[in-house]
N, C-alpha and C positions, 0 to 999 in steps of 0.2 A: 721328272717334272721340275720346271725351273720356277722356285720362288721368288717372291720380292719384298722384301720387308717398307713399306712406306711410313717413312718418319717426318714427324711437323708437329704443329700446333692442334690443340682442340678448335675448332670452332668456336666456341663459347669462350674460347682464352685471349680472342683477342679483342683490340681495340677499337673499335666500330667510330670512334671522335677522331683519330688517326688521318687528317687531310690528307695522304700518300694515297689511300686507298678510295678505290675507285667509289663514287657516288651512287646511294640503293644497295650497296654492298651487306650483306648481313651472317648472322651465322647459319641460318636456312637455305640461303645461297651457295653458300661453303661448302655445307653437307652433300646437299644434292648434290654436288659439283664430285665430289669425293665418292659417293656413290656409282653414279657415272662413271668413272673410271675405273672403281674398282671390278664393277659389273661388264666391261669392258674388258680387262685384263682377263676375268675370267673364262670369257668365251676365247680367250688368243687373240684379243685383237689392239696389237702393238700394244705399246707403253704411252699411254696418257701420261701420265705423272711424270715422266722420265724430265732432268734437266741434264745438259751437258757440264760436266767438271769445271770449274771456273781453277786460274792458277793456283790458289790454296789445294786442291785438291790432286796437283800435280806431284808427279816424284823427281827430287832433285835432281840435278845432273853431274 
């Protein structure tokens, strides 16, 4: 069976005054959202969370 470890922030760690983030946004919002997915990964059904590698996370050439 394939794990996944998901790494981030608590909900409750961030900043909710943070103009970047989208407006109504809360940590209630957050959770759920993270539950959802996790409860998704569980049944197999793809990678919610998943982002693609941005160049930091590339191997030199």
């Amino acid at each position: 069976m394939t794990r996944v470890l998901l790494i981030g922030y608590a909900p409750d760690a961030v900043d909710f005054s943070d103009p970047a983030l989208p407006p109504g946004m809360n940590a209630n919002k957050i959770a759920a959202g993270i539950e959802v997915g996790s409860s998704r990964c569980a049944i197999g059904d793809g990678t919610p969370n998943s982002a693609p590698s941005g160049p930091i996370m590339r191997s030199p050439r």
